[in-house]
C-alpha positions as CSV (number, residue, x, y, z in Angstrom):
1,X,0.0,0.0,0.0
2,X,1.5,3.4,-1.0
3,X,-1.8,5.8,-0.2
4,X,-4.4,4.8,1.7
5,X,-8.1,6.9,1.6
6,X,-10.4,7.5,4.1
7,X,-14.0,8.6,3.2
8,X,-16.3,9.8,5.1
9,X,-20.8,8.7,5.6
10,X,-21.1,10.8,2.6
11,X,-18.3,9.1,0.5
12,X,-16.4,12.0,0.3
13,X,-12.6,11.5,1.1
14,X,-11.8,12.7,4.7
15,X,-8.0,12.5,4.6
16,X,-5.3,10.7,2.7
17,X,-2.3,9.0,4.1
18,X,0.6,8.6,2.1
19,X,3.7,5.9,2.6
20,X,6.8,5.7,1.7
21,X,9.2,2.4,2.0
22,X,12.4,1.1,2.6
23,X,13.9,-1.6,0.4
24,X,12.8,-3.8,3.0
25,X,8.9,-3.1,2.5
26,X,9.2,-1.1,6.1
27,X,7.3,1.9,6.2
28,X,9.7,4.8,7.1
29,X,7.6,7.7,6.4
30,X,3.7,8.5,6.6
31,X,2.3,11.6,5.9
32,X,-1.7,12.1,6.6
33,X,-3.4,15.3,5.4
34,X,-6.1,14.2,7.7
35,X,-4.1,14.9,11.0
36,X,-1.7,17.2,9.0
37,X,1.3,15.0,10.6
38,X,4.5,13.3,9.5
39,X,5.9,10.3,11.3
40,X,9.2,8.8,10.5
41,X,10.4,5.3,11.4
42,X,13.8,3.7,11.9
43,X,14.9,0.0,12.3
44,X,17.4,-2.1,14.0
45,X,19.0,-4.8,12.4
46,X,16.9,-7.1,14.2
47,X,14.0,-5.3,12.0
48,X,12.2,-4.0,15.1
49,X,10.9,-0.6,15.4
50,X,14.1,1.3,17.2
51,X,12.6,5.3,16.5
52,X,9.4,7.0,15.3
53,X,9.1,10.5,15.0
54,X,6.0,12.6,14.7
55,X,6.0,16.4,13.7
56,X,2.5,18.0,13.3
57,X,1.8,21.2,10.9
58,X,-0.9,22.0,13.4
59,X,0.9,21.8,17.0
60,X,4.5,22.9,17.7
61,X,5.5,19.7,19.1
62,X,7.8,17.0,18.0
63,X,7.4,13.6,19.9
64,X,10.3,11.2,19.5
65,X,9.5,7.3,20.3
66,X,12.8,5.2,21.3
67,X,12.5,1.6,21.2
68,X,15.4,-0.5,23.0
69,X,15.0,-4.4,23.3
70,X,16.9,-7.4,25.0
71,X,16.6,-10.4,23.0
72,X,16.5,-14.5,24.1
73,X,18.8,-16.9,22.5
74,X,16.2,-17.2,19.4
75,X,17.1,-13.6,18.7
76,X,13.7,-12.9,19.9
77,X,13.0,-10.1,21.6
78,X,11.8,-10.6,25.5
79,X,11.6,-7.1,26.8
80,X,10.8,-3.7,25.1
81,X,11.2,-0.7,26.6
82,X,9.8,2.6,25.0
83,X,10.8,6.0,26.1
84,X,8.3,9.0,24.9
85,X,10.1,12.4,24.7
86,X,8.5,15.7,23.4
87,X,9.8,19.0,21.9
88,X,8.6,21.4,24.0
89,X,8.3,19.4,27.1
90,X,4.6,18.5,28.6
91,X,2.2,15.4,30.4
92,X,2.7,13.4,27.8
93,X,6.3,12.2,28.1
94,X,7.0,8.9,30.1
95,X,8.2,5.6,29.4
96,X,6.4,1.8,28.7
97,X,8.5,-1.8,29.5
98,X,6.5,-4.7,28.0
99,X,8.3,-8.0,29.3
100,X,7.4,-11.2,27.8
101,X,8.0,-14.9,28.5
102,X,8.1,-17.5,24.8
103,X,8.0,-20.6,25.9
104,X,9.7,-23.3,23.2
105,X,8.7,-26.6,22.2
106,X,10.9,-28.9,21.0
């Protein structure tokens, strides 16, 4: 998908998003005219989500997302931790740590 449409109860379009990829299929860039925003995506070599920025034409602020992750012996990942910074400073900063247990059957 390189645009995606949103129409509204009349069947008028209501906003239109458009991505761009990496030459990994991995979206690293959406634009909506809907919300008037940018976000921009970056990857680790793992191919997990390591940063997303968001910039907004309607609100000063620019919210950077990190992503950090320790990974099991099956190189997957068993604890995420997400720390949510914005340009100016405000409420909405603050962190999330999702841990998770994969059990393996052999």
């Amino acid at each position: 998908m390189i645009q995606e449409k949103t129409d509204n109860f009349d069947g008028n379009i209501s906003g239109v998003v458009d991505i761009r990829y990496d030459n990994s299929n991995k979206p690293i860039e959406l634009n909506s005219s809907y919300f008037k925003e940018t976000k921009n995506y970056k990857y680790n070599s793992h191919g997990e989500i390591e940063e997303e920025k968001s910039r907004s034409e309607e609100s000063p602020t620019i919210q950077s997302s990190t992503y950090s992750y320790i990974y099991d012996n099956y190189e997957n990942w068993v604890e995420q931790k997400l720390v949510i910074k914005r340009n100016p400073k405000d409420e909405f900063e603050g962190g999330i740590l999702i841990k998770r247990k994969i059990e393996y059957y052999e």
